[in-house]
C-alpha positions in Angstrom: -83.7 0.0 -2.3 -80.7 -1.6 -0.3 -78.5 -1.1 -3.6 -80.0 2.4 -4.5 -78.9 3.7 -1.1 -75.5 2.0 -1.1 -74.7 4.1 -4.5 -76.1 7.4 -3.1 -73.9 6.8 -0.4 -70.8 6.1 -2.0 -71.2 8.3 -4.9 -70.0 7.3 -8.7 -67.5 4.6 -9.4 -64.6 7.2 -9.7 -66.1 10.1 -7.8 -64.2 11.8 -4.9 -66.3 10.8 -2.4 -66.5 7.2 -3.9 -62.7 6.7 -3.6 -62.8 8.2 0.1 -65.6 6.2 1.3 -64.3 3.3 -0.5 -60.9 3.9 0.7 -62.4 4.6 4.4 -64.0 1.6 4.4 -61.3 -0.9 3.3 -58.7 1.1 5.8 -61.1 0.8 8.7 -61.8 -3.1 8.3 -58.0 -2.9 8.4 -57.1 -0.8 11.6 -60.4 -2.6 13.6 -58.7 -6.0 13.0 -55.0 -4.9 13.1 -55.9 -3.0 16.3 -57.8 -5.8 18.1 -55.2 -8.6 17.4 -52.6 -6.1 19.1 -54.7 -5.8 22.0 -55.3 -8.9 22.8 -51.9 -9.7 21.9 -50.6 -7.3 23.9 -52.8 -8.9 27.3 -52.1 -12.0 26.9 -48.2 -10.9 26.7 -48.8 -8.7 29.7 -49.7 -11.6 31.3 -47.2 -13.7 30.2 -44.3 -11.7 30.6 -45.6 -10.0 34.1 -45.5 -6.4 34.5 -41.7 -5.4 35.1 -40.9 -7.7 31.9 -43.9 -6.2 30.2 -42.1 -3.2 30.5 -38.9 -4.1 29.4 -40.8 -4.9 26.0 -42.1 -2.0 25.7 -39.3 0.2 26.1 -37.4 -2.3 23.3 -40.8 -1.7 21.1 -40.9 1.7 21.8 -36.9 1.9 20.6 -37.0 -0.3 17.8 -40.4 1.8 16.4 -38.5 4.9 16.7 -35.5 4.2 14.9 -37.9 2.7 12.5 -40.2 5.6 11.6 -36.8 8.0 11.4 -35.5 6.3 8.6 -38.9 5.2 6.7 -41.5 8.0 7.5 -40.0 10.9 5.0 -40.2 8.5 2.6 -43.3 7.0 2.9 -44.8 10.8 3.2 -42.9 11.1 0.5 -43.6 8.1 -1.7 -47.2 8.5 -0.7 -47.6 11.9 -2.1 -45.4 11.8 -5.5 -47.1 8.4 -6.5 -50.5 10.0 -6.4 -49.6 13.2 -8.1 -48.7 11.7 -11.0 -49.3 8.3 -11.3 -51.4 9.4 -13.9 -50.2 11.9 -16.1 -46.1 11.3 -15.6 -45.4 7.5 -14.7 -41.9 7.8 -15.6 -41.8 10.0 -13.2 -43.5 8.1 -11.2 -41.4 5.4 -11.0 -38.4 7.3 -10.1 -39.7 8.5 -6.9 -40.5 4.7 -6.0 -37.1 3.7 -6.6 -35.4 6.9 -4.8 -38.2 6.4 -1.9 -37.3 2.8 -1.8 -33.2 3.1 -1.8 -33.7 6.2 0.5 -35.4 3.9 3.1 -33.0 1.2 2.5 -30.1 3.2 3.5 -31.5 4.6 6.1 -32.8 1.3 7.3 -29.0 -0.2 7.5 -27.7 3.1 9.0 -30.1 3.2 11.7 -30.3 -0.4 12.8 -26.2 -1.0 12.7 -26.1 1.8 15.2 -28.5 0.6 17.3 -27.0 -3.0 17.4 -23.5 -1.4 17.9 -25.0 0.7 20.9 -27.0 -2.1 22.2 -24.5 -2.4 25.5 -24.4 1.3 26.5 -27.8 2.1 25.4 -29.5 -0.4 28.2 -26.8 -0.2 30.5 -26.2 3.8 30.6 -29.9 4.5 29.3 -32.2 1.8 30.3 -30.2 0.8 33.7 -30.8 -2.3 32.4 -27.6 -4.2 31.2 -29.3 -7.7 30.7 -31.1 -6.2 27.8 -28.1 -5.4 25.6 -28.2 -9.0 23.9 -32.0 -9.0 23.2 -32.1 -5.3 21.6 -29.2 -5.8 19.2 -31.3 -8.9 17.7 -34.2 -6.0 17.8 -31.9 -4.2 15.6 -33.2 -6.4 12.4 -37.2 -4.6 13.3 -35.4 -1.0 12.5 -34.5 -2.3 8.8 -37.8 -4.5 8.3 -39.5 -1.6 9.7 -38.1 0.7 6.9 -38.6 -1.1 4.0 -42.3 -2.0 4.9 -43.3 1.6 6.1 -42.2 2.6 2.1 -44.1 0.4 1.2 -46.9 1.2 2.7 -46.6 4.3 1.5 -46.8 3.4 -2.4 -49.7 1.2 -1.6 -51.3 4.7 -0.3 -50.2 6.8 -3.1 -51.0 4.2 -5.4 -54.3 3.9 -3.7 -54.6 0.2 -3.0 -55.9 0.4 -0.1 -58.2 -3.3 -0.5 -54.7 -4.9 -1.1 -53.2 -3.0 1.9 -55.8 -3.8 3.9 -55.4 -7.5 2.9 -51.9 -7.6 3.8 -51.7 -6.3 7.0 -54.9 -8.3 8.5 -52.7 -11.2 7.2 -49.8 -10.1 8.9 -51.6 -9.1 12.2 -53.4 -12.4 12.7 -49.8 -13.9 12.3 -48.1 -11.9 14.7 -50.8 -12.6 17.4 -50.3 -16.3 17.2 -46.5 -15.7 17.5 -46.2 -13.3 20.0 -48.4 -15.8 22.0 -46.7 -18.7 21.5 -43.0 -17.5 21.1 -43.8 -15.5 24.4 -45.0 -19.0 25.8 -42.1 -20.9 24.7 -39.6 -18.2 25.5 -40.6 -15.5 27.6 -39.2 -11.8 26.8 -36.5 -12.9 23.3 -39.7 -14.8 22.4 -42.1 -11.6 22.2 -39.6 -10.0 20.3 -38.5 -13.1 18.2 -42.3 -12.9 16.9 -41.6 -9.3 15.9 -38.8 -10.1 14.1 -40.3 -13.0 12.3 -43.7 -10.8 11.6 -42.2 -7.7 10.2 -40.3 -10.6 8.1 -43.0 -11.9 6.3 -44.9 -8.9 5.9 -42.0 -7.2 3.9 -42.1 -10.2 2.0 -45.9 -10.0 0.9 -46.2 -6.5 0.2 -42.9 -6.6 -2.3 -45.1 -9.5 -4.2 -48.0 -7.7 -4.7 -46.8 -3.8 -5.2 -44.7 -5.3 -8.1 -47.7 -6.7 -9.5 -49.8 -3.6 -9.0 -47.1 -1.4 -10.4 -47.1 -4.2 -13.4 -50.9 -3.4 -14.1 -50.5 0.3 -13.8 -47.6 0.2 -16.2 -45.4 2.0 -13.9 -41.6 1.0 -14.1 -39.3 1.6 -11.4 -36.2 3.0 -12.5 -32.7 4.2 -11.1 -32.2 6.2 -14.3 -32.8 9.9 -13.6 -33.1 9.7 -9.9 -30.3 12.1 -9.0 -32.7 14.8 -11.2 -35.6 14.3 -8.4 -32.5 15.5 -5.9 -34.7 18.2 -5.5 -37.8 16.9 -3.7 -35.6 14.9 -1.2 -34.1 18.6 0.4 -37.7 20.6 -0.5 -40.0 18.0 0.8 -38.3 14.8 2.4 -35.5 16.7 4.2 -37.5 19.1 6.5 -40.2 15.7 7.1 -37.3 14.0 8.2 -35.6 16.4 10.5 -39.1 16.5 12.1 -39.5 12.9 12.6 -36.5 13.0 14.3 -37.5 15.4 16.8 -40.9 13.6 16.8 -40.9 10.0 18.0 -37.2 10.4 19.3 -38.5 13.1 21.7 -41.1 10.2 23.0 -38.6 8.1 23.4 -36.6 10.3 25.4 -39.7 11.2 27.8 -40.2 7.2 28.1 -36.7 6.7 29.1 -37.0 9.5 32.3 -39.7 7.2 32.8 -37.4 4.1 33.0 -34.7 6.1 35.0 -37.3 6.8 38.1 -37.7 4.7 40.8 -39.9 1.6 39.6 -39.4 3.1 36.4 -40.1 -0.4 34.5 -43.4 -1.1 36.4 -44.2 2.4 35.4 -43.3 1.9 31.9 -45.4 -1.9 31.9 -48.7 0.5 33.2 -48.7 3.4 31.1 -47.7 0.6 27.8 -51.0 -1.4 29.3 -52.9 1.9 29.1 -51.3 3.6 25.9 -52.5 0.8 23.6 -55.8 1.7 24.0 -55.5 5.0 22.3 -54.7 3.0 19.2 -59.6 2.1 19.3 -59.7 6.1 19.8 -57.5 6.8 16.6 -58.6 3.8 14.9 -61.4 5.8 12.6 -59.2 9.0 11.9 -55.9 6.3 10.9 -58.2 4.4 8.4 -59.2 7.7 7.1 -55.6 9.8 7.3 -53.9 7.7 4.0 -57.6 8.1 1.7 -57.5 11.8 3.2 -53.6 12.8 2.4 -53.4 11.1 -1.3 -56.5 12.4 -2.2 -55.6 15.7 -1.1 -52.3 15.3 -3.2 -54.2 14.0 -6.0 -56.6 17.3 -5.9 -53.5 19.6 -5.4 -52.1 18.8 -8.3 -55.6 19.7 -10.4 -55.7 23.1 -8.1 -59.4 21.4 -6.8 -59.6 24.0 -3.8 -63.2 23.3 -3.6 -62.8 19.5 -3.2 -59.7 20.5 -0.6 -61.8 22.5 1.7 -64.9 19.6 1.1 -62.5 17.1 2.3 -60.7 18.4 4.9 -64.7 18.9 6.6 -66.1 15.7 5.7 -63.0 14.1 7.5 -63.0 16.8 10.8 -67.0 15.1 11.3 -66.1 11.6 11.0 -63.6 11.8 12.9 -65.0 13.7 16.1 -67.5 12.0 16.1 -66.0 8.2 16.2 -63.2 9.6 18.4 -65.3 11.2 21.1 -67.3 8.4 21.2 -64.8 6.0 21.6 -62.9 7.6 24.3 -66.3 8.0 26.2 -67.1 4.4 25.9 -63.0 3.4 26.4 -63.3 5.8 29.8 -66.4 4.2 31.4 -65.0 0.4 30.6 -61.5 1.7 32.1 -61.5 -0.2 35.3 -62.8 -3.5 33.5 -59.8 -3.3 30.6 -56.7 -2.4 33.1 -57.9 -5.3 35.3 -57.4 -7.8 32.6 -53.6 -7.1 32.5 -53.8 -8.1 36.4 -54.3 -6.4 39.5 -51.3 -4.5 39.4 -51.5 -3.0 36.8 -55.8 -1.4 38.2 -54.6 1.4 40.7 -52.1 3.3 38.5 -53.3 2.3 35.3 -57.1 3.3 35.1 -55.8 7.2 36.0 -53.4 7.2 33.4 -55.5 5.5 31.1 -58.4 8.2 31.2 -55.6 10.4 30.3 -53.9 8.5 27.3 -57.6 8.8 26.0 -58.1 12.3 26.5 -54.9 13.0 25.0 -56.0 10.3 22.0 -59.4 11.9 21.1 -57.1 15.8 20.8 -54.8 13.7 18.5 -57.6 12.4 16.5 -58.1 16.4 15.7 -55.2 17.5 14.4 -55.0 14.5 12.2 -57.2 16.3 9.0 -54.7 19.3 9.9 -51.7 17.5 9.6 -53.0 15.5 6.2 -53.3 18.9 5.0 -50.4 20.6 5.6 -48.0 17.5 4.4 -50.2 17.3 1.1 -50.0 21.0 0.6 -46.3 21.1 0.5 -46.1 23.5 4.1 -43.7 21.0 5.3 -41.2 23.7 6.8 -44.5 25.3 8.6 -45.0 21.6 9.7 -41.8 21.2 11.4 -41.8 24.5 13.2 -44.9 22.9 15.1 -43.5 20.2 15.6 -40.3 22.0 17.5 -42.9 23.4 19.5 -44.8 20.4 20.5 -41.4 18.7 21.4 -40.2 21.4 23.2 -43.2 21.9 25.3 -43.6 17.8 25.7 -40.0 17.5 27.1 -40.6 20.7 29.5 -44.0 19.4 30.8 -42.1 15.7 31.0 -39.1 17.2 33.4 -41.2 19.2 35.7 -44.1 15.8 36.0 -42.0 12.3 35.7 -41.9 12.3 39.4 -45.6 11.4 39.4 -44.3 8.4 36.9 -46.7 7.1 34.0 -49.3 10.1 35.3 -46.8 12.8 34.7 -46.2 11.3 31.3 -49.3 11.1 29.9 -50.3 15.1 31.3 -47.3 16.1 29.6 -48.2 14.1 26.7 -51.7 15.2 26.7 -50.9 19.3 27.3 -48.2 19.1 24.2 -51.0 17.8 21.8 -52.9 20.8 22.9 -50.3 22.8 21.3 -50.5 21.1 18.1 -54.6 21.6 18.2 -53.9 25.4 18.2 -51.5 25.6 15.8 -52.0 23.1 12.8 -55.6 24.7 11.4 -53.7 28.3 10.7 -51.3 26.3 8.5 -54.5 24.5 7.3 -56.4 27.3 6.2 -53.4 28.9 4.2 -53.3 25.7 2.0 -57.1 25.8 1.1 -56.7 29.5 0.6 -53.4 29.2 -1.8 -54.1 30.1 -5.1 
């Protein structure tokens, strides 16, 4: 009976609901345990470091992951959606748009973290007003290029859709960056917490380039240089317009957290609302796991003209994910007071307020994330960016008028822009299902 419901359930081997289940699954076992070493992680650093150096980390992570995402996130989109529209029926093809993803990233890996290391000095002194970190964010510099080359990765794994194996390699990799970050962080204080990054982002770039090669090897996909320059096309139609709105994306976050910085107790400010922002990651947890399953299966069924399966998916995922993100932001709110007063005391007076917010604005996130899948998948990637010039606009509007009220003002602002992308991203949405 067990069995007989477990296959009703899941469908068919092969089915589309199979794979997104399945797929679901094997991401959320990944997120749940990825997510909860970071947490703790992140306490026990918080208590470590104290919260003024807390928040010196975070505005390093916060750099580091921007610069990061600018120069790997086109291409993992990218790589993501290419590999599962014709892994199948073209995988020469195929295996050009690995090796063009992967030298894309590459290059934009080494571009982004030599400017970063060459800026290190005026960047905390000028930006940060905090000139002791110049030394410890150009050694950061290495996380930009690791960064890269894993988030393409990542992306093949998704397009590819080996998610058990992706799943396996970053629970790996997140067990072993809890145990450093504690220990290096115990041994060394600030360089320590970001020696573990260093050192994690190492070997996880390391893992995933042994197993995609022998998942590529099994699919009898080739990577090739030959013929790249003929797939010139995709990189200014589809990468181009991702990548000028990543830029305006994380960039723009940065920015708001550096106003933050800049106010009086700006770093204690920055320590609380870091404290509180990690916790959005249990809200988004569910509609993460599901956004890779949703976006290459929507490729997949793009490149059939499945409209019917388009419009079936994009509903399935809008239920599972209101429902697990409302739920955990409910049950994140009424524990608020319990969670910020395991970073310490200072951070309980201004962090449970801001925290209540950072959830709000996580569950309205959760929401747009079918949306989004959607829109990428469907090619409306120009569409895409216009929203995203008006989120960022609105953000760094709501941010200048607020960052007076420090971490509270940022997380309103942050929470009113991802209104705007609520509004917006289902008329995109509804042109792709529509699009004959």
């Amino acid at each position: 009976m067990s069995q007989l419901f477990i296959n009703n359930l899941l469908g068919t081997s092969g089915s589309l609901r199979h794979r997104f289940l399945t797929g679901t699954i094997w991401n959320t076992i990944s997120t749940i345990l990825v997510r909860g070493f970071g947490l703790i992680g992140s306490i026990a650093a918080a208590r470590l470091l104290g919260k003024e150096k807390f928040g010196e980390f975070g505005i390093i992570i916060s750099t580091v992951n921007t610069l990061a995402f600018m120069s790997s996130v086109s291409m993992s989109v990218t790589s993501s959606k290419f590999l599962a529209e014709y892994r199948d029926t073209d995988k020469i093809k195929t295996g050009r748009m690995a090796s063009l993803c992967w030298l894309t990233a590459i290059i934009f890996g080494l571009i982004s973290s030599g400017v970063l290391a060459v800026s290190a000095v005026w960047t905390s002194t000028y930006l940060f007003n905090a000139p002791h970190l110049a030394t410890i964010l150009a050694y950061s510099s290495l996380v930009v290029l690791l960064g890269a080359m894993t988030g393409v990765q990542n992306g093949m794994f998704i397009g590819l859709e080996a998610f058990k194996s992706m799943t396996i390699l970053s629970c790996l990799n997140g067990f072993i960056y809890f145990g450093m970050l504690i220990f290096f962080t115990w041994k060394m204080g600030l360089p320590g917490a970001v020696l573990a990054l260093i050192l994690s982002y190492s070997i996880n770039w390391a893992a995933n380039s042994f197993i995609l090669k022998h998942i590529l090897i099994k699919l009898r996909i080739k990577p090739t240089f030959k013929g790249i320059w003929g797939e010139r096309k995709i990189l200014l139609s589809f990468s181009l317009p991702h990548m000028i709105g990543s830029f305006l994306n994380l960039p723009v976050t940065w920015f708001c957290n550096t106003l933050l910085v800049r106010q009086p107790d700006g770093m204690a400010q920055m320590g609380v609302y870091s404290a509180a922002s990690r916790w959005r990651e249990l809200v988004l947890f569910l509609p993460n796991a599901i956004s890779p399953v949703a976006a290459a299966m929507h490729a997949e069924r793009i490149g059939h003209n499945d409209r019917k399966s388009i419009a079936k998916l994009l509903r399935s995922s809008l239920i599972i994910v209101a429902v697990s993100a409302s739920g955990g932001a409910i049950i994140l709110a009424l524990a608020s007071r319990f969670i910020m007063s395991q970073y310490g005391n200072d951070f309980l007076t201004d962090g449970v307020p801001v925290m209540l917010l950072v959830l709000a604005t996580a569950f309205i996130e959760s929401l747009t994330v079918p949306f989004s899948n959607l829109v990428t998948s469907g090619g409306k990637i120009w569409l895409s960016l216009a929203i995203g010039i008006v989120r960022s606009t609105v953000l760094v509007a709501c941010v200048w008028c607020l960052i007076g009220s420090g971490a509270s003002g940022l997380a309103i602002a942050l929470l009113i822009s991802a209104g705007v992308s609520l509004c917006l991203l289902p008329l995109v949405a509804k042109n792709v299902i529509s699009k004959k």
